[in-house]
C-alpha positions as protocol buffer text, in pm:
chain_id: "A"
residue {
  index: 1
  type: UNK
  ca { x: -422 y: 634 z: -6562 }
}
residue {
  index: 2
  type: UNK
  ca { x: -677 y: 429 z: -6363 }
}
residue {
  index: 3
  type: UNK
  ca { x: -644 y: 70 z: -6218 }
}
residue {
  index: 4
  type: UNK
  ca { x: -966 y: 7 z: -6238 }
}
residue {
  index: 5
  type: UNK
  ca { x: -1061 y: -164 z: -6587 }
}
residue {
  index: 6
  type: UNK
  ca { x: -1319 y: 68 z: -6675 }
}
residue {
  index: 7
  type: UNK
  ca { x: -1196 y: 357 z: -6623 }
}
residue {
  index: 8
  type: UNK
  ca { x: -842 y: 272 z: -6759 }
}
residue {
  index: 9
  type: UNK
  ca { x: -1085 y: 173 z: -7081 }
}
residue {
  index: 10
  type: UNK
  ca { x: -1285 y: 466 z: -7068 }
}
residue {
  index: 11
  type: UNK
  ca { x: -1062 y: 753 z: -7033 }
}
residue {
  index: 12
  type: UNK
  ca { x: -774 y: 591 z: -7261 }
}
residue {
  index: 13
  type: UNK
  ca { x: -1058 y: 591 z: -7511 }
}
residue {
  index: 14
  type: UNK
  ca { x: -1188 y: 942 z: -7450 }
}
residue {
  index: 15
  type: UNK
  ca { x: -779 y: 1005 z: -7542 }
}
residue {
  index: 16
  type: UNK
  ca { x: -666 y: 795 z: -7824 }
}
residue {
  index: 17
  type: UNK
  ca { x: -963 y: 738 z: -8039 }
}
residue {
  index: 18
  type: UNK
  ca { x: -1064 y: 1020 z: -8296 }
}
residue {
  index: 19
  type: UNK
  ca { x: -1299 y: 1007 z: -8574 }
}
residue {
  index: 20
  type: UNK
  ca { x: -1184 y: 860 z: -8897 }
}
residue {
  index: 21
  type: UNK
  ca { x: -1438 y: 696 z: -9120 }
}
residue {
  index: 22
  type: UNK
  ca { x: -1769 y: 521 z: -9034 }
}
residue {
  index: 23
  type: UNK
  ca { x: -1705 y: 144 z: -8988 }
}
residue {
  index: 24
  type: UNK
  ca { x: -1345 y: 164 z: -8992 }
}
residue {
  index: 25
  type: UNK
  ca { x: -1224 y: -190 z: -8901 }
}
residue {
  index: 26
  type: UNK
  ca { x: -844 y: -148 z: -8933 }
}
residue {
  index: 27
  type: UNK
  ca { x: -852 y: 188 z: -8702 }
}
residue {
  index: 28
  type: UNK
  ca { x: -1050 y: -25 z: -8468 }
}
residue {
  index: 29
  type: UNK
  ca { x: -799 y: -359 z: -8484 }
}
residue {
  index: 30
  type: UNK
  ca { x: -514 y: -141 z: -8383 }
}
residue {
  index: 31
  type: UNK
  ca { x: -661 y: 50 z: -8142 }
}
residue {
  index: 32
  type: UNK
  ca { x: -758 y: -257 z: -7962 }
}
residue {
  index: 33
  type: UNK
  ca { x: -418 y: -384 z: -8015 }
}
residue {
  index: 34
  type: UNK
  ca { x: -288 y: -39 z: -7865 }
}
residue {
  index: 35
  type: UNK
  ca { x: -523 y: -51 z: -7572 }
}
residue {
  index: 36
  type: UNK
  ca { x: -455 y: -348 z: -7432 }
}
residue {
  index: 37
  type: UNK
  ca { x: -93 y: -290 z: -7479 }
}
residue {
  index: 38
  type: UNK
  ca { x: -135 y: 51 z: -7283 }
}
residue {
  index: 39
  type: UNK
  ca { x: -320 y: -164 z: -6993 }
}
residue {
  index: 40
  type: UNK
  ca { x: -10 y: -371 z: -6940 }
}
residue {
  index: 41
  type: UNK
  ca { x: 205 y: -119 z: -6933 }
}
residue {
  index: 42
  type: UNK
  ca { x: 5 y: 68 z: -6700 }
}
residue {
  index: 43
  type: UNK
  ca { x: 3 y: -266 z: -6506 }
}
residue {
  index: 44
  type: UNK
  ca { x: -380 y: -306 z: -6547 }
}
residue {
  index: 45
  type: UNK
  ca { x: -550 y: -609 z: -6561 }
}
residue {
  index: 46
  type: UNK
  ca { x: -593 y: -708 z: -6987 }
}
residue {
  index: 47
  type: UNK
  ca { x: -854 y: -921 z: -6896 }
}
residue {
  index: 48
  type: UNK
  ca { x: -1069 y: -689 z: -6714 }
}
residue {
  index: 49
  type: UNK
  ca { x: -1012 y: -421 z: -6945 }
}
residue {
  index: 50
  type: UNK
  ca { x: -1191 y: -693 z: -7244 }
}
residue {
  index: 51
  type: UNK
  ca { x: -1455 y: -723 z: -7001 }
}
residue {
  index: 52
  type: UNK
  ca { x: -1527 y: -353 z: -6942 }
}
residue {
  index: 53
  type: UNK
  ca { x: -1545 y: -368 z: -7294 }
}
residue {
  index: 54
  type: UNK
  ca { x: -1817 y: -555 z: -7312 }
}
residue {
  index: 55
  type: UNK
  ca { x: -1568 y: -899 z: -7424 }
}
residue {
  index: 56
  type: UNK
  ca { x: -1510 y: -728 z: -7715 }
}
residue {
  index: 57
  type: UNK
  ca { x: -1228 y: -503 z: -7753 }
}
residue {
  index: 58
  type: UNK
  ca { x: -1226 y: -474 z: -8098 }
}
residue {
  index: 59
  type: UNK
  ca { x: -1609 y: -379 z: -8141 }
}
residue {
  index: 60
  type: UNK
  ca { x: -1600 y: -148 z: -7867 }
}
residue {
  index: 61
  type: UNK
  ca { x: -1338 y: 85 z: -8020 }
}
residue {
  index: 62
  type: UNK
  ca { x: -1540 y: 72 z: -8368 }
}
residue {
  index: 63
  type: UNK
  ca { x: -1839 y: 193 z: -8154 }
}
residue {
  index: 64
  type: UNK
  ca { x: -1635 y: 437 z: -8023 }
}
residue {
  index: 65
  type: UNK
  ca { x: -1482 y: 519 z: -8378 }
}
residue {
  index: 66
  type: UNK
  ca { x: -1829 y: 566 z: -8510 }
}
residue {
  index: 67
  type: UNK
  ca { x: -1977 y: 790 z: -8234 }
}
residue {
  index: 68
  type: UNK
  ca { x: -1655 y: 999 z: -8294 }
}
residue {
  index: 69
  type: UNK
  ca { x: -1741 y: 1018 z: -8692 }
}
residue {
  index: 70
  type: UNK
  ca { x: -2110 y: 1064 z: -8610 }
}
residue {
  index: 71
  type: UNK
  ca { x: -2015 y: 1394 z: -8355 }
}
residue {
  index: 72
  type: UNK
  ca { x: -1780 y: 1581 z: -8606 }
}
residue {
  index: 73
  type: UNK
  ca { x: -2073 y: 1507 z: -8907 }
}
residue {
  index: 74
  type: UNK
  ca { x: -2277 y: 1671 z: -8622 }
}
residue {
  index: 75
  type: UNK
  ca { x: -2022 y: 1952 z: -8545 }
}
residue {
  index: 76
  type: UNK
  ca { x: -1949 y: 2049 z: -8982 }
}
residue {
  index: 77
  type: UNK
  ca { x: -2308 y: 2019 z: -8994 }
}
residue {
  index: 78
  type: UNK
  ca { x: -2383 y: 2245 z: -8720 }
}
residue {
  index: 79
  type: UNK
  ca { x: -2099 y: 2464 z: -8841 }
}
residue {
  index: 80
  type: UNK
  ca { x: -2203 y: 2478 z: -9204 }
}
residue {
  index: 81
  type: UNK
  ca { x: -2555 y: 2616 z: -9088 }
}
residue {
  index: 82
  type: UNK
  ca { x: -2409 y: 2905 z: -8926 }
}
């Protein structure tokens, strides 16, 4: 992965966070947890990474966790008209 905060955030995001429900706080908590445990390991800056996120680690990945509901109600949708 990435040193750079952002894109560390960003494309261990794009990996790791799938939809679930709308508003799902607990999915969110861990993922955040996960996240910045991921950064260290990947000896990228924690700090920076909460930054990239906007100083909110935990809000970002329920953005995230909603866009990813919001896409597959887009997808069955989509699917369902066919």
């Amino acid at each position: 992965m990435a040193k750079n905060p952002w894109e560390f955030l960003d494309g261990w995001a794009n990996e790791n966070v799938h939809a679930t429900v709308y508003d799902d706080n607990a999915t969110a908590e861990q993922l955040a947890f996960d996240c910045r445990q991921a950064a260290k390991d990947a000896g990228v800056n924690e700090a920076g990474v909460v930054k990239a996120a906007g100083g909110n680690l935990k809000s970002f990945m329920l953005n995230r966790l909603n866009e990813a509901v919001n896409r597959e109600v887009d997808r069955q949708v989509a699917r369902d008209k066919s």
